[in-house]
C-alpha positions in Angstrom: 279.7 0.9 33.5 278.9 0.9 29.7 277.6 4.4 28.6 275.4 4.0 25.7 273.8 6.0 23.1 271.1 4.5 21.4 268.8 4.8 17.8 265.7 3.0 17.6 264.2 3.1 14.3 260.4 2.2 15.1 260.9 -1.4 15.1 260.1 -4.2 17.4 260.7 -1.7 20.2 259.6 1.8 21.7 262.1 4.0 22.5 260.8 3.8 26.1 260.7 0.2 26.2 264.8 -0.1 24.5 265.4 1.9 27.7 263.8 -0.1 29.9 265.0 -3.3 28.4 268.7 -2.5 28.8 268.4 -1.0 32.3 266.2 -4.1 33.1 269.0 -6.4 31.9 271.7 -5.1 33.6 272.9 -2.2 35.8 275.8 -2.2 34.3 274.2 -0.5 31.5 274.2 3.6 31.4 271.5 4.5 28.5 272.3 8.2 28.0 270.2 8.8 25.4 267.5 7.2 22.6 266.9 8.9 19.4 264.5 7.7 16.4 266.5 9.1 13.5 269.9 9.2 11.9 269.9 12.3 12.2 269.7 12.5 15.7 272.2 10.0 16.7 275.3 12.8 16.0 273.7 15.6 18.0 273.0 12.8 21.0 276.8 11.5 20.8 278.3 14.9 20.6 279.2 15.8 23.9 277.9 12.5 25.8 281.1 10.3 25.0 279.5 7.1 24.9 281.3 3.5 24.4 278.7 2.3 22.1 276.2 3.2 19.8 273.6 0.6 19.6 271.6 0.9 16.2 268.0 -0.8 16.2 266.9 -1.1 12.4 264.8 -2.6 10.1 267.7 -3.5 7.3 270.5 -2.6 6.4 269.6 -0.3 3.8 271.6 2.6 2.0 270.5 5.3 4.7 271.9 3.0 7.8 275.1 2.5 5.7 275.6 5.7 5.3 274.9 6.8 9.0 277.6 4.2 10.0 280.2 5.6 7.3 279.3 9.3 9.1 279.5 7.9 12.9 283.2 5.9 12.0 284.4 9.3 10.5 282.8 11.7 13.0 283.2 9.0 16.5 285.9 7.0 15.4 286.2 5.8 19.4 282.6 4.9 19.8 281.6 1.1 19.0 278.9 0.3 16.7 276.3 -2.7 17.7 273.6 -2.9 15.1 270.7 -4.7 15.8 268.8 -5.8 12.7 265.2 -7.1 11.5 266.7 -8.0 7.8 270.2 -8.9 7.5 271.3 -9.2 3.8 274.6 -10.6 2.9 275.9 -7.4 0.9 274.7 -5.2 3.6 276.1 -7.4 6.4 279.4 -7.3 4.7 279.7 -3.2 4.0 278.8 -2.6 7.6 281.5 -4.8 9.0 284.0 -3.5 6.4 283.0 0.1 8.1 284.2 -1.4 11.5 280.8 -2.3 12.9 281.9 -4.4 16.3 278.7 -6.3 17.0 276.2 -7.0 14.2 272.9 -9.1 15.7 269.4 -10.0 14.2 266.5 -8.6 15.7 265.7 -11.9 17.3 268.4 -12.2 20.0 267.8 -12.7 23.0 267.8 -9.8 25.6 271.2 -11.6 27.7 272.6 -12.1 24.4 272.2 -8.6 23.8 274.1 -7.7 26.5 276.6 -10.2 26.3 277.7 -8.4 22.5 277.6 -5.2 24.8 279.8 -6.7 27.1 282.2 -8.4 24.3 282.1 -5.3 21.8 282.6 -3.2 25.0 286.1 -5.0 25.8 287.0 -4.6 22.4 286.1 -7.4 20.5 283.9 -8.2 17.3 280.8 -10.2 18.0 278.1 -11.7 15.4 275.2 -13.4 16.6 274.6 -17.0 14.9 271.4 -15.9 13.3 273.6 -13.0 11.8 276.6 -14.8 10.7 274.8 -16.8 8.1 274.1 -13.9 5.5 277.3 -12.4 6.8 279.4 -15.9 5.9 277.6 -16.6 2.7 278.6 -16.6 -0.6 282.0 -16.5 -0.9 283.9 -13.7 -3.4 287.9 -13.7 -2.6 290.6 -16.2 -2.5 290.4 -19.0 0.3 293.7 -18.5 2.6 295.2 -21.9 3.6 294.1 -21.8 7.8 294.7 -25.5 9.0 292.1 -27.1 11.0 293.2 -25.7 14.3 292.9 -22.2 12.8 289.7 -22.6 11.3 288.4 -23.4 14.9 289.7 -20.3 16.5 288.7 -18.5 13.5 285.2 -19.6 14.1 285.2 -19.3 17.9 286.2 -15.6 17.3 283.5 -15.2 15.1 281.0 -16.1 18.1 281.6 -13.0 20.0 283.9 -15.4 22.4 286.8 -13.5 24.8 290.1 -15.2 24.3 290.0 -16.2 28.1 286.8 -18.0 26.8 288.8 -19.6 23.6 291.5 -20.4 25.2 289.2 -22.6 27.9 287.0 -24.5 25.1 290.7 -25.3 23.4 292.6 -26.4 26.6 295.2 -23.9 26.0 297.0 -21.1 28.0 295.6 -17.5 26.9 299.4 -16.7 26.0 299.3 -19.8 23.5 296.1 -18.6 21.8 297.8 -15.0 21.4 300.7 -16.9 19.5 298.2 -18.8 17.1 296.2 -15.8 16.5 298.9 -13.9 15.0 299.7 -16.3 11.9 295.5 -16.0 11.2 295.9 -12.8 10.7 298.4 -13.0 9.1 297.2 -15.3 6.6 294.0 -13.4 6.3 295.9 -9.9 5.4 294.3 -8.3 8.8 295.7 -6.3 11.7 292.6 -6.9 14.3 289.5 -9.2 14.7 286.9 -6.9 13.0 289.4 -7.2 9.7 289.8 -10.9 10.1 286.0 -11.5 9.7 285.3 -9.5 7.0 288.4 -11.4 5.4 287.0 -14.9 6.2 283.2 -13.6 5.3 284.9 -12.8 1.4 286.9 -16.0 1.6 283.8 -18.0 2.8 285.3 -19.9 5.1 282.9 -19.2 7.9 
């Protein structure tokens, strides 16, 4: 079950109908609350220990930038998701240097929705396609030498994919892809997959 806390800031969606939609998708899904302001979203995780905070916004404006600085300093072991009207490359890039796990645009697809939940939920860092391209644009730091097979786990990663997944599209065991991981990282100056984006998104190599 994925326990979720959730902040819905009068977009596309009621706060009755974000309810609805995640129960509707999946009852795998345990919504235990749904605010409409930043300021609510500490009060409704306190107490509640969520695995994810799901953030429905209009941009990624100072206000939601600061809300994810409190939440990584106040939650540090609840997952972000943000799901965005307006994604603007500076914005995109602060929020995943904060540790946002799943960064979507407004647009995606209710199964895609809960296939981040699902992903970010297990750990990894997912950004939707429609996302990626403000997030990957750009470039402002050096461009680490990643050969051609790198590059393509490197942008498999980037896709939300589960290394079980990877491993399948690249004909490889799961215990190979763990080996050729490491020297990404290692290339990109990171210690985990949220890290190694925001490295590639400077380096533009996504």
């Amino acid at each position: 079950m994925i326990r979720v806390v959730a902040m819905v800031e009068g977009s596309r969606l009621q706060v009755a109908g974000f309810r609805m939609l995640l129960r509707q998708v999946s009852s795998n899904i345990s919504v235990l609350a749904v605010v409409r302001r930043f300021d609510e979203l500490g009060h409704a995780i306190d107490g509640r220990a969520p695995d994810i905070a799901v953030l429905d916004v209009r941009t990624l404006d100072p206000a939601l930038i600061q809300a994810v600085r409190r939440l990584r300093e106040s939650a540090p072991s609840v997952k972000i998701m943000l799901v965005v009207d307006i994604i603007d490359s500076a914005g995109a890039r602060e929020v995943m240097r904060l540790g946002v796990s799943g960064l979507f645009s407004s647009d995606a697809d209710p199964h895609g929705l809960l296939r981040g939940l699902q992903a970010v939920s297990a750990g990894d860092v997912v950004i939707s396609s429609t996302a990626s391209g403000p997030l990957f644009r750009e470039p402002t730091g050096p461009i680490p030498a990643l050969t051609a097979h790198e590059l393509r786990i490197l942008r498999l990663v980037a896709k939300g994919l589960r290394n079980d997944e990877i491993a399948r599209q690249l004909a490889i065991s799961p215990s190979t892809l763990k080996r050729n991981l490491k020297p990404i990282l290692s290339k990109l100056d990171a210690t985990d997959r949220a890290s190694a984006l925001f490295a590639a998104a400077k380096a533009g190599l996504l």
